[in-house]
NUNU-847728 format. One line per field, with one value per atom (N, C-alpha, C, CB): residue number from 1; residue in one letter; atom name; x, y, z. Coordinates in pm, whole numbers, always signed. Atoms other than C-alpha are relative to their C-alpha. Glycine has a CB too. Example, Ala and Ser with C-alpha at 12.3 -4.5 7.8 and 13.67 -1.06 7.14 Angstrom:
% NUNU-847728
nr: 1; 1; 1; 1; 2; 2; 2; 2
rest: A; A; A; A; S; S; S; S
atom: N; CA; C; CB; N; CA; C; CB
east: +89; +1230; +90; -99; -82; +1367; -77; +41
north: -119; -450; +120; +3; -119; -106; +109; +46
up: +0; +780; +0; +125; -6; +714; +73; -142
% end
This chain:
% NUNU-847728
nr: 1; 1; 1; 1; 2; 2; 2; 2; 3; 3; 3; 3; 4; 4; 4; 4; 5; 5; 5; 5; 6; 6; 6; 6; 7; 7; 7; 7; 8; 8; 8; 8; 9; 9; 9; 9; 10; 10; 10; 10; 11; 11; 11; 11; 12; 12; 12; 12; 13; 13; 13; 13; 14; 14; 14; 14; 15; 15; 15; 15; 16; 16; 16; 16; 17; 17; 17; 17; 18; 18; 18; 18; 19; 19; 19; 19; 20; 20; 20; 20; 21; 21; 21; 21; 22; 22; 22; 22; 23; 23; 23; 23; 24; 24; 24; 24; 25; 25; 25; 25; 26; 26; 26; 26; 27; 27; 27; 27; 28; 28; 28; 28; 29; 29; 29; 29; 30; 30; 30; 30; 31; 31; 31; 31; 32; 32; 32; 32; 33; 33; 33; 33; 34; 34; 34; 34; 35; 35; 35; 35; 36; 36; 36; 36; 37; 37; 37; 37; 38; 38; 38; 38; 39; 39; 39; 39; 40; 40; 40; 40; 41; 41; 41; 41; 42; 42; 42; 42; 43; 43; 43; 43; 44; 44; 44; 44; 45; 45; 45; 45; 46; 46; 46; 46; 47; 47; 47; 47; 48; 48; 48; 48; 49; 49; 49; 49; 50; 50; 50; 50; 51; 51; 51; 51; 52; 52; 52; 52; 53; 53; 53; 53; 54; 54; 54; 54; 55; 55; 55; 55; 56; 56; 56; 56; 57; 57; 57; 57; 58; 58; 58; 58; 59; 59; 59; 59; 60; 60; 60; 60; 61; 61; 61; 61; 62; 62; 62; 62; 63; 63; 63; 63; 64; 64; 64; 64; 65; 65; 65; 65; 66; 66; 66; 66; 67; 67; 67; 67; 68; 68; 68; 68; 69; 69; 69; 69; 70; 70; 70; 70; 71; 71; 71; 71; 72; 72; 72; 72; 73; 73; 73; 73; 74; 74; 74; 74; 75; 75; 75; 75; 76; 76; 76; 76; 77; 77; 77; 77; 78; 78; 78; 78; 79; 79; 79; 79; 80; 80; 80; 80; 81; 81; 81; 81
rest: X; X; X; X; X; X; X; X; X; X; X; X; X; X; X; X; X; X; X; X; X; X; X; X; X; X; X; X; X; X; X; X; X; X; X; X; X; X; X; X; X; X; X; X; X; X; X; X; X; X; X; X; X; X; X; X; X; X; X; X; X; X; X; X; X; X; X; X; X; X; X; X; X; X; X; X; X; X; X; X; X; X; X; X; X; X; X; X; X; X; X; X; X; X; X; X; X; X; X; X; X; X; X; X; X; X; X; X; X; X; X; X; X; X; X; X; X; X; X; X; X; X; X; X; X; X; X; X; X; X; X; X; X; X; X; X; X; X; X; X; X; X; X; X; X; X; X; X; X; X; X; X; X; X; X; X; X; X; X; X; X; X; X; X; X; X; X; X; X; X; X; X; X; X; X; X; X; X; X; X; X; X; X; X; X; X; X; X; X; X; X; X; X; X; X; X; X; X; X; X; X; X; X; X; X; X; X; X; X; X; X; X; X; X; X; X; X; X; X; X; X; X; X; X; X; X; X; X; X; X; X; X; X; X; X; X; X; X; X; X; X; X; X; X; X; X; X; X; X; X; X; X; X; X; X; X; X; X; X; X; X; X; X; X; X; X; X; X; X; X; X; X; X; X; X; X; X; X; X; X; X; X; X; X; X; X; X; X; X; X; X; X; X; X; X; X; X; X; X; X; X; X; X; X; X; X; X; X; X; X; X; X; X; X; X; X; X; X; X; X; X; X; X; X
atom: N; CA; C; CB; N; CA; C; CB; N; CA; C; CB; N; CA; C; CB; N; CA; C; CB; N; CA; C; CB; N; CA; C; CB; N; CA; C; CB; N; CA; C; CB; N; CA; C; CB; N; CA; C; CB; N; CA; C; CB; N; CA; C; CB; N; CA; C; CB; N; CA; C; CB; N; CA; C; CB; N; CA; C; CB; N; CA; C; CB; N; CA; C; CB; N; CA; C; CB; N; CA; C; CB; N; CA; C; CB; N; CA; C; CB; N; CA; C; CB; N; CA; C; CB; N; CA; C; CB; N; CA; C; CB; N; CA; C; CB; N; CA; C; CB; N; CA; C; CB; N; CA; C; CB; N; CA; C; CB; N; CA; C; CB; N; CA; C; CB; N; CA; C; CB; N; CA; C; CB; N; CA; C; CB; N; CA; C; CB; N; CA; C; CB; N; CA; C; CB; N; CA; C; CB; N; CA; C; CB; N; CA; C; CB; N; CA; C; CB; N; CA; C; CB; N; CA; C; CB; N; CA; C; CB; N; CA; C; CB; N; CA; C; CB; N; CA; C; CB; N; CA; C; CB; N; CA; C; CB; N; CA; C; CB; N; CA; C; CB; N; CA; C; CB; N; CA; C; CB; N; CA; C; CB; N; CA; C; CB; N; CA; C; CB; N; CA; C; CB; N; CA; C; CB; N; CA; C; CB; N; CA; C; CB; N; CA; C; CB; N; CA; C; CB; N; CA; C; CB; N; CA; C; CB; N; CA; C; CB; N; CA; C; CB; N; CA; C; CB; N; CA; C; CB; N; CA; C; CB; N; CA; C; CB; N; CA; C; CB; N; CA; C; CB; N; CA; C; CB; N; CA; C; CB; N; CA; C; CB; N; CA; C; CB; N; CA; C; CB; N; CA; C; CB
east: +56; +5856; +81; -6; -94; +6125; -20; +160; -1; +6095; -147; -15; +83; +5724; -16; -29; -52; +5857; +54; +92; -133; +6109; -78; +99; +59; +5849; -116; -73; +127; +5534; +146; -142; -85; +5853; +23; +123; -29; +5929; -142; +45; +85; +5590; -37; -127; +37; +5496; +96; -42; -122; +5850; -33; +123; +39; +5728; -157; -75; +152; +5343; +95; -153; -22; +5515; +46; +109; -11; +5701; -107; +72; +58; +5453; -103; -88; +81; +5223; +36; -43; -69; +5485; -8; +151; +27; +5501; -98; -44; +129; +5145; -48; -93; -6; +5150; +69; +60; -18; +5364; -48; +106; +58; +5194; -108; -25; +126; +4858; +45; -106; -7; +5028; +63; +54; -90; +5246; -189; +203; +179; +4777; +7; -163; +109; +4667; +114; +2; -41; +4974; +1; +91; +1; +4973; -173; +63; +152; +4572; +4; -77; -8; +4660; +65; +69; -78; +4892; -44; +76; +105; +4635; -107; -110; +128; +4384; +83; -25; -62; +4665; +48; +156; -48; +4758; -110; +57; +136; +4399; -34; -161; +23; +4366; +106; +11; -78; +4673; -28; +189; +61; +4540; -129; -33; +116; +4247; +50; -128; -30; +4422; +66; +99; -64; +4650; -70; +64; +86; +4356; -44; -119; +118; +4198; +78; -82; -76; +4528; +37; +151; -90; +4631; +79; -6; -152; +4916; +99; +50; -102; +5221; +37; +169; -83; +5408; -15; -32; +28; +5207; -40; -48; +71; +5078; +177; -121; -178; +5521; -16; +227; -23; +5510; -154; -41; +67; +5207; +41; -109; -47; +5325; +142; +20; -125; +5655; -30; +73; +103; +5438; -33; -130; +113; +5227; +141; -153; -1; +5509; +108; +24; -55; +5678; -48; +34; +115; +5379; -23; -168; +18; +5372; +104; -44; -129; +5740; -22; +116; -17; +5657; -119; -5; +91; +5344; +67; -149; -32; +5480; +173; -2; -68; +5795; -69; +58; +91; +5522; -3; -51; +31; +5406; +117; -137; -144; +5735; +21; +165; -71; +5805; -107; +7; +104; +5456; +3; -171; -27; +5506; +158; +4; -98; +5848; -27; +128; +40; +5665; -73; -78; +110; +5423; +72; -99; -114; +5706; +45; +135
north: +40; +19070; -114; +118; +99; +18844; -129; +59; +85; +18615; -104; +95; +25; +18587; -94; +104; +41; +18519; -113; +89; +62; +18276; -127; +59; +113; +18068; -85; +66; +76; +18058; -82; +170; +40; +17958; -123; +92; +75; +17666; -127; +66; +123; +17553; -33; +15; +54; +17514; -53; +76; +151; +17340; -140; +5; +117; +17073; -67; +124; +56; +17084; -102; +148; +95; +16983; -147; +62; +103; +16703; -96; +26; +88; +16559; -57; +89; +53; +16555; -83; +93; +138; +16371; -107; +4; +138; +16114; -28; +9; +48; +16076; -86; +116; +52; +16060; -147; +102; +68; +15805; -136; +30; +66; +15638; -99; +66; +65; +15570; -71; +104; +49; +15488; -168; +93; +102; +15219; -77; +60; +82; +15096; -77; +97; +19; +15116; -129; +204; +134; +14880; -134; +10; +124; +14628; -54; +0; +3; +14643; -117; +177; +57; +14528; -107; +83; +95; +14286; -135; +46; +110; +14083; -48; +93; +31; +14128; -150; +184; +56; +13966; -167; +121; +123; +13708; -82; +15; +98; +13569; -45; +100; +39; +13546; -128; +133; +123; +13319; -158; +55; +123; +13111; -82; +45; +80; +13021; -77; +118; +91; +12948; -137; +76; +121; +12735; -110; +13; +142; +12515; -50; +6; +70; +12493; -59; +117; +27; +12397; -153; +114; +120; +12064; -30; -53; +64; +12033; +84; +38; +48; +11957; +185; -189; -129; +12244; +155; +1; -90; +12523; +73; -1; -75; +12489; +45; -156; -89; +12531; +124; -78; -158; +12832; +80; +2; -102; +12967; +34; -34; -13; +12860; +109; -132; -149; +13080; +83; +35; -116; +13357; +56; -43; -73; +13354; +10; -142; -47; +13327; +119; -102; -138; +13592; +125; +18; -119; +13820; +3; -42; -15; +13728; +20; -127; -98; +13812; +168; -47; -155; +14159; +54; +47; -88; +14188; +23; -74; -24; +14099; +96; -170; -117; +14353; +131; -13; -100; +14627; +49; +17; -61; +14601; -5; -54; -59; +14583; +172; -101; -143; +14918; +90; +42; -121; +15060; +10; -32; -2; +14958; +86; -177; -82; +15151; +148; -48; -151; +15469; +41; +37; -16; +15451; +24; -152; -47; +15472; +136; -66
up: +127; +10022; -62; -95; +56; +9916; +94; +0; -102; +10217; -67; +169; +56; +10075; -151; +6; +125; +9729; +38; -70; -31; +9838; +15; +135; -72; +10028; -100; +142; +109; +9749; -101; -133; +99; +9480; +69; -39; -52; +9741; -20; +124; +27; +9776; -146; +75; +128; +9401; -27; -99; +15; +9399; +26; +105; -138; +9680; -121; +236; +36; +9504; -118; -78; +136; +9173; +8; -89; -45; +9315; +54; +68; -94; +9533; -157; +171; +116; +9164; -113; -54; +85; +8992; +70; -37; -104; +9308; -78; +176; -23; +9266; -121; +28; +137; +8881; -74; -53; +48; +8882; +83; -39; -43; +9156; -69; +71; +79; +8945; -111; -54; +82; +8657; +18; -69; -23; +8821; +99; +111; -22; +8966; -100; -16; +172; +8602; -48; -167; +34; +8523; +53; -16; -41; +8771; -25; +162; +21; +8705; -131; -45; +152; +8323; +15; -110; -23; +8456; +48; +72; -69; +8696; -139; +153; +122; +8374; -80; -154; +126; +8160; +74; -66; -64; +8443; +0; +139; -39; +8485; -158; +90; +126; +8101; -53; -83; +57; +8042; +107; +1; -70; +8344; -48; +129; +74; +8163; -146; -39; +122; +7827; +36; -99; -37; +8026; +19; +100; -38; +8172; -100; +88; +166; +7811; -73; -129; +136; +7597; +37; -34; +31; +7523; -30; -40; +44; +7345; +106; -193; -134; +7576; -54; -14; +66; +7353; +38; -143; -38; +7413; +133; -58; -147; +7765; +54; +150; -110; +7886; -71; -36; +66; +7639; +114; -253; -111; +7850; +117; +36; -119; +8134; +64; +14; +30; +8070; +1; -103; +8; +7999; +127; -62; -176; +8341; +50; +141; -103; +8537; -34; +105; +5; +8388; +25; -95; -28; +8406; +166; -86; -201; +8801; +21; +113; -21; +8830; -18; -117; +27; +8677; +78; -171; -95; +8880; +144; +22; -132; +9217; +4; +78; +22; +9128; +1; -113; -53; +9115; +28; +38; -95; +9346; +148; +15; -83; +9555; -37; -70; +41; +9367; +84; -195; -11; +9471; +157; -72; -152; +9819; +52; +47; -48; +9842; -37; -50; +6; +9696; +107; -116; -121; +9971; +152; +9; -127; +10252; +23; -17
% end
């Protein structure tokens, strides 16, 4: 009976883990998701702005937002290993 015990207490250890993995899997989707949204949006302001001033301040922007996307998805690709 204990052996029994021992083993269910193990796996709902293992389940819980594997549902945090997972949990933080999607959440680390849903952000790079918001990230592409937010990258394709400053690419359009960029093509529309004229003044010198504001398109480097966008431009700072995107590629900071593509630094933090392609980090990511580096991260999401080492959860997946």
């Amino acid at each position: 009976m204990k052996r029994n015990k021992l083993l269910k207490t193990l796996a709902e250890f293992f389940d819980k883990e594997e549902q945090k993995k997972q949990k933080h899997h999607d959440e680390l989707e849903k952000l790079l998701h918001e990230l592409k949204e937010k990258e394709a949006k400053l690419e359009v302001k960029l093509r529309e702005e004229k003044n010198e001033q504001k398109r480097k301040r966008l431009d700072e922007e995107l590629k900071i937002v593509k630094a933090q996307h392609a980090k990511g998805i580096k991260t999401l690709q080492s959860l997946e290993i």
